[in-house]
C-alpha positions in Angstrom: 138.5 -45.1 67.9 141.5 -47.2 66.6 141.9 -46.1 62.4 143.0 -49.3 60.4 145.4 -48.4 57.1 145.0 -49.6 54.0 148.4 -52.0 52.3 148.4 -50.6 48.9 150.6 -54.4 48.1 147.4 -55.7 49.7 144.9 -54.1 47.1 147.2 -54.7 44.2 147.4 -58.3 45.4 143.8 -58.1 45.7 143.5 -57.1 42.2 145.8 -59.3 40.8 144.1 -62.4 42.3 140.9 -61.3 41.5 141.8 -61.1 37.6 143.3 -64.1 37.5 140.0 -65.7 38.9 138.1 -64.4 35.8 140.7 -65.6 33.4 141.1 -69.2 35.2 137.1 -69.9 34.7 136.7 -68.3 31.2 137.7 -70.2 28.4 138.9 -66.8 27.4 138.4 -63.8 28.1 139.1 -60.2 26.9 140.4 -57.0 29.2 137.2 -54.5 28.0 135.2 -57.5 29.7 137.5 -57.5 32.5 136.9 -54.0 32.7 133.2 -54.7 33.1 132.9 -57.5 35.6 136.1 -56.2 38.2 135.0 -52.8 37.8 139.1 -51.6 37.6 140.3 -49.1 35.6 142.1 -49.5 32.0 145.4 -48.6 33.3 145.6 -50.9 36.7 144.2 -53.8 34.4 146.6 -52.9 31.7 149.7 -53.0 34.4 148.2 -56.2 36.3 147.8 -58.0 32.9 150.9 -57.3 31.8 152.7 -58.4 35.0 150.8 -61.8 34.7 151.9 -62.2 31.2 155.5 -61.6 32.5 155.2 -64.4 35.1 154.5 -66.8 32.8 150.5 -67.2 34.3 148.4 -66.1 31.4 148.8 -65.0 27.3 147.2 -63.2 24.6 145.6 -65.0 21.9 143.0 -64.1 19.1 141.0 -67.2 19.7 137.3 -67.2 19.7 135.2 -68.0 23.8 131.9 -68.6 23.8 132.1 -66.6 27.5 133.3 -63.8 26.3 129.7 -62.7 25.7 128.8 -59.5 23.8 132.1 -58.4 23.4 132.8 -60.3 20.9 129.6 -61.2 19.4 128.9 -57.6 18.8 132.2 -56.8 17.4 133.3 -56.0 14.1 136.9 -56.1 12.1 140.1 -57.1 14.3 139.4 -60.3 16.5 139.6 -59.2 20.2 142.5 -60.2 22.1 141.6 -62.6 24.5 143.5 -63.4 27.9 143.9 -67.2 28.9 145.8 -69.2 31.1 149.5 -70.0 29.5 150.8 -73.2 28.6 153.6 -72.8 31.2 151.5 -71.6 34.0 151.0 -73.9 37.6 149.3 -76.8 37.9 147.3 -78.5 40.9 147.2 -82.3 42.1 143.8 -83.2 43.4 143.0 -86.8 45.2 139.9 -88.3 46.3 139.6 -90.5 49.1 136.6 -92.5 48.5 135.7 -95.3 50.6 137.0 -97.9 47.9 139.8 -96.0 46.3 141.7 -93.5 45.5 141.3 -91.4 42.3 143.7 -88.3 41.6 143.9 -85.8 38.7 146.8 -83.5 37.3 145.3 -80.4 36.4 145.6 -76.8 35.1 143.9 -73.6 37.2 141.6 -74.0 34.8 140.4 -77.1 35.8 141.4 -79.1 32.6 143.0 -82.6 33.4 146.2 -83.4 32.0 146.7 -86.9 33.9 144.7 -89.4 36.1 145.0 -92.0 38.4 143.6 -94.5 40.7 144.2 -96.7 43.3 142.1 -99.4 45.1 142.0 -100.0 48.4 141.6 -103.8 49.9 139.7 -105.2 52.7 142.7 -104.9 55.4 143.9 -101.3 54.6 145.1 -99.2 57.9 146.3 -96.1 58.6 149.5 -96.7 57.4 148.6 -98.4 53.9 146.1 -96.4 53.1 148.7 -93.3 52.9 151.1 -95.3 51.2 148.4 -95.3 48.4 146.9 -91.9 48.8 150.7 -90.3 48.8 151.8 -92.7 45.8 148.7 -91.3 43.8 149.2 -87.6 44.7 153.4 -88.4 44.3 152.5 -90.3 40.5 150.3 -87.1 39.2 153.1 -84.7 40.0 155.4 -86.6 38.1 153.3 -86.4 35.0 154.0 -82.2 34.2 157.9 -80.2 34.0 155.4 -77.8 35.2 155.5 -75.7 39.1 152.5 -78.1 41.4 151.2 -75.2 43.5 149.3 -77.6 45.7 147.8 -80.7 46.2 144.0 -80.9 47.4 142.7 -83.6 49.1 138.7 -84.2 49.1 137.4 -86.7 51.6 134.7 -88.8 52.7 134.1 -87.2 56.2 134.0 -86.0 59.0 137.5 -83.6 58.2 138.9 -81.2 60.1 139.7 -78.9 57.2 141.7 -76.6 59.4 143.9 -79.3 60.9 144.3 -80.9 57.3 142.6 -84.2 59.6 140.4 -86.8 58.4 138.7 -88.0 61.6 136.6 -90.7 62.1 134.3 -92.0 59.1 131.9 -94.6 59.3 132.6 -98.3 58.7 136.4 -97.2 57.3 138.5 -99.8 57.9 138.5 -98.5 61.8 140.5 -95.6 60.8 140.3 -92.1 62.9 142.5 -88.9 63.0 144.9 -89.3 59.9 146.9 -85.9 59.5 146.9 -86.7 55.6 147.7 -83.0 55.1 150.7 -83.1 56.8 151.9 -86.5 55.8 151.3 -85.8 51.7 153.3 -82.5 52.0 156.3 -84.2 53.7 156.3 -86.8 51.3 156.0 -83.8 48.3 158.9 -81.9 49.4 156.7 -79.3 51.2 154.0 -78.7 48.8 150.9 -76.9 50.4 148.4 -79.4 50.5 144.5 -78.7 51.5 141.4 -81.1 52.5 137.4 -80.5 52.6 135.1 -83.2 52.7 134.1 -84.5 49.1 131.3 -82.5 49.0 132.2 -79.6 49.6 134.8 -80.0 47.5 132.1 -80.8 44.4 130.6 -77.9 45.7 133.6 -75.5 44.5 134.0 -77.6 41.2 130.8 -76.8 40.8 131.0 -73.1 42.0 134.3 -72.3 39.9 133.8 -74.2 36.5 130.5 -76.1 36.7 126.9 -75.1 36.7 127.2 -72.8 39.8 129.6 -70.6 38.3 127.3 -67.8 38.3 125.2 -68.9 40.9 126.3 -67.7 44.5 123.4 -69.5 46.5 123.1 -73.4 45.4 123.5 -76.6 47.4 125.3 -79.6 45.7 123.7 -82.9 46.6 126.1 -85.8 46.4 124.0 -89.3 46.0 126.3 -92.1 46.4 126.6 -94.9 49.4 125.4 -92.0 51.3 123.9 -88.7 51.2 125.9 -85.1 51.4 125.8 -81.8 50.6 128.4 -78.8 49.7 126.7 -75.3 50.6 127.3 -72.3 48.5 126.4 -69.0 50.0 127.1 -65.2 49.0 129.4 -67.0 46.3 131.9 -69.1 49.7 131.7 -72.4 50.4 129.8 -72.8 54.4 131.7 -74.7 56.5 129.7 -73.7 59.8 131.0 -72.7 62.8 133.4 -75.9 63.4 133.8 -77.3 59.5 131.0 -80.0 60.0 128.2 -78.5 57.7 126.3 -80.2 55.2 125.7 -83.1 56.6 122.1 -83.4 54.6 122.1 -87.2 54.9 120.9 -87.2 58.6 118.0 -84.9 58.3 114.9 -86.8 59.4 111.8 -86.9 57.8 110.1 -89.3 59.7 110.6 -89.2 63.8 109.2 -93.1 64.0 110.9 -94.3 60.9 114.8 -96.3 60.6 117.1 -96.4 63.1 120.0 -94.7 61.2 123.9 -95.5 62.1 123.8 -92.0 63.6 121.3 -93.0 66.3 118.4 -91.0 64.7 115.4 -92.2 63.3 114.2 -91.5 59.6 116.9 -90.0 57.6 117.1 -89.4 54.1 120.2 -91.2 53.8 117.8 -94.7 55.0 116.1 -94.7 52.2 117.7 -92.6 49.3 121.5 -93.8 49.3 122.0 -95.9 46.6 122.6 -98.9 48.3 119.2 -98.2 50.5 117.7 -97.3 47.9 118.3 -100.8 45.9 118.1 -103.1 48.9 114.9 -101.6 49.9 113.6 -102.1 46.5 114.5 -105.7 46.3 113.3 -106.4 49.6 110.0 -106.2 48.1 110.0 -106.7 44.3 110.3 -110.1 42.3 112.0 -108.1 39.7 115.6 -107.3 41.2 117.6 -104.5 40.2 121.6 -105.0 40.6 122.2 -101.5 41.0 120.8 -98.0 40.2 121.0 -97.4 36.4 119.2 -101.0 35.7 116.4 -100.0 38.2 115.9 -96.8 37.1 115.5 -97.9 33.2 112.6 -100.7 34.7 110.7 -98.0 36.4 110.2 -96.6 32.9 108.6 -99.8 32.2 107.3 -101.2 35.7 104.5 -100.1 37.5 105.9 -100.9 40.7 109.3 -99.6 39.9 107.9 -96.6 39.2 105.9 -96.0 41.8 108.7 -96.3 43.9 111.2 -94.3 42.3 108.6 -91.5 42.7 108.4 -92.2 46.1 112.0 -91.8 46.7 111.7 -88.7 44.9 108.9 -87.3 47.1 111.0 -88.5 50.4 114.4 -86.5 48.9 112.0 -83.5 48.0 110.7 -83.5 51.3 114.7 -83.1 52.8 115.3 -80.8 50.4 112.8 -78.3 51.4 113.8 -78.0 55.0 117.3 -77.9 54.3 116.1 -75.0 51.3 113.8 -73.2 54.0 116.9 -72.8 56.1 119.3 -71.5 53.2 117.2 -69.9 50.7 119.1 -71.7 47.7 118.2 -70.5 43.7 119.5 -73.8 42.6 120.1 -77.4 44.1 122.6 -79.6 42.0 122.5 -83.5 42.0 125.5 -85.0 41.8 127.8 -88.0 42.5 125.6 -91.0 41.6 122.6 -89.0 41.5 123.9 -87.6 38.7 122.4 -90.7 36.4 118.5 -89.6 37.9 116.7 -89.8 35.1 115.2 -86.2 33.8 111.7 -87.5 35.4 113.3 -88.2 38.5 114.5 -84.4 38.6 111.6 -82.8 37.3 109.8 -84.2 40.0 112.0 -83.9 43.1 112.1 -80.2 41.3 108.4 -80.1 41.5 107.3 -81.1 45.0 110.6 -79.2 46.1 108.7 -76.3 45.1 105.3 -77.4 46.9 106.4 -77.9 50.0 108.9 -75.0 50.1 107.7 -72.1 52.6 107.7 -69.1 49.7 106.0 -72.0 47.5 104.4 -69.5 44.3 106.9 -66.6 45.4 109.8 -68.3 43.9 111.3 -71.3 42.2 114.2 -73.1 43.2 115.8 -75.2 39.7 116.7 -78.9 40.2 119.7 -79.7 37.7 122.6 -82.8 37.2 126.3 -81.6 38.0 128.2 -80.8 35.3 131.0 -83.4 36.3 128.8 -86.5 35.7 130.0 -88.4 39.3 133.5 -87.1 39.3 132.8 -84.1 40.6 134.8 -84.9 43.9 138.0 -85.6 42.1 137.9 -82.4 40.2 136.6 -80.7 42.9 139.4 -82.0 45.2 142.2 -79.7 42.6 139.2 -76.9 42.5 140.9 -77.1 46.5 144.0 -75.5 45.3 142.5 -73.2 43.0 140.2 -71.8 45.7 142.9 -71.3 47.9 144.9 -69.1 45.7 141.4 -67.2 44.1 141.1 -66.2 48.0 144.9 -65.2 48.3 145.9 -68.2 50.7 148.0 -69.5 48.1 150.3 -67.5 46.1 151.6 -68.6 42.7 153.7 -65.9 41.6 156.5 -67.1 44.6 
């Protein structure tokens, strides 16, 4: 029987990364409820604190958070001291690669932006222009802080190869296939680790680490845009699947006869509840034309007809969403991207027939909710990249 060791660096490294985490996705937080949620003793948090404070990555202050919970609510005379992220501490560069631009943001590891950007791309982009752009958004954002950029994350339209750092072939992209962008940003950033997930996944951890799954470890973010995606969430890690190709809840069928869909199957969500499907089918057979989502959505609350169809649309998504929910056994499904402008009718009814048609229907009840990013949860999910990284100890920020 071979006898594995335990690294005692490992476990303090361990440690160390894991209080970090808590401090990074608390508005502030103090060491007794550090204590409580890590489980480690006074004296290893007192040392691990105190060596973070020395690096520069987190300070003490008296000030007030509203996640701090009962430990300060219940408290009485001295204001608690309260651990946060320091003013001199890493930041992160995150870029998203849409299909029509690029949009970047300068952040904090707490997820707060300190500068933006965005750059469009034009009908004749290639392989090579379209790095110039996504390397002069990623090199303008690091420009913008004196401050150490621990990484750069890159979120993607898909297919990626997340472990190559590849984007590979997406659909009607300008023709382009197999761009290392990973490698090609670092170079041009002096070396700077740089990640990539596809876009949803990547709202999937904004989501997870400072959005409304923080403390929910089995959700499914639904991105609603020219197509349909989806980031998974389960036991609290982001599923990639066996090759990094997961969540592809667009192309799940729910009608064997219907559409012919780009992806050579028949009846797909994404047919008829992408926003562009979902507006040309919609005008295909109304007088009263809707220019884009937000205009037909207000005349269903007024139109008959426009009503009746949003609910169908509704129904159709619900319908997805329970296979896709039978399979993974989600508490919570967040809508996000464009979705995020569904009108609370809209959810509350995917929410409800969700819950019909689900397989434990009356045993449990899975909540329907908006992201918390309005649609820009893929750009601040694509610097939630970096922070994920270095919460799961593949990126150190104390070299």
């Amino acid at each position: 029987m071979t006898k594995s060791g335990v690294n005692i660096s490992d476990i303090k490294e361990n440690n160390r990364t894991l209080i970090l985490k808590h401090i990074c996705t608390n508005s502030g937080i103090s060491r007794i409820e550090l204590a409580r949620v890590t489980g480690l003793t006074k004296m290893t948090l007192t040392n691990i604190t105190n060596d973070l404070i020395k690096a520069g990555l987190i300070r003490e202050s008296t000030e007030t958070s509203e996640n701090a919970g009962q430990t300060i609510s219940n408290s009485v005379g001295r204001k608690p001291i309260m651990l946060t992220i320091s003013e001199d501490s890493p930041v992160a560069v995150g870029v998203w690669v849409s299909r029509d631009y690029c949009a970047g943001v300068l952040t904090d590891l707490k997820a707060n932006i300190i500068a933006e950007n965005r750059i469009d791309f034009v009908e004749n982009e290639n392989k090579d222009t379209l790095m110039e752009k996504v390397i002069a958004c990623a090199k303008y954002l690091c420009g913008k802080s004196q401050r150490k950029v621990v990484g750069v994350g890159i979120s993607s339209i898909g297919p990626v190869d997340v472990r190559r750092g590849i984007l590979l072939k997406p659909a009607n992209f300008y023709g382009i296939a197999n761009l290392n962008v990973c490698a090609e940003v670092s170079e041009a950033l002096g070396g700077i680790p740089t990640y990539i997930e596809k876009d949803m996944d990547a709202s999937a951890l904004a989501e997870r680490y400072f959005g409304n799954g923080k403390n929910t470890p089995n959700f499914i973010y639904v991105g609603i845009t020219n197509g349909i995606g989806s980031g998974i969430i389960s036991g609290g890690e982001l599923f990639h699947g066996g090759s990094g190709f997961g969540g592809e809840f667009g192309h799940t069928s729910i009608d064997y006869k219907g559409e012919l869909c780009h992806c050579k199957n028949r009846g797909c969500i994404e047919m008829y509840a992408s926003v562009p499907n979902i507006l040309n089918n919609y005008n295909k057979k109304q007088e009263n034309k809707a220019k884009d989502l937000s205009e037909l959505i207000e005349l269903s609350q007024k139109d008959i007809g426009a009503r009746e169809y949003i609910e169908d649309i509704c129904e159709k998504l619900a319908i997805a969403l329970a296979s896709l929910s039978n399979v993974l056994d989600p508490s919570t499904i967040i809508i996000g991207h464009e979705g995020y402008y569904f009108s609370d009718y809209m959810l509350k009814i995917i929410e409800k027939r969700l819950n019909d048609y689900i397989l434990v229907s009356g045993y449990k009840k899975i909540k329907v909710q908006r992201s918390d990013f309005e649609d820009g949860a893929s750009i601040i999910g694509a610097a939630t990249i970096v922070m994920d990284k270095i919460f799961n100890n593949e990126l150190s920020v104390l070299n």
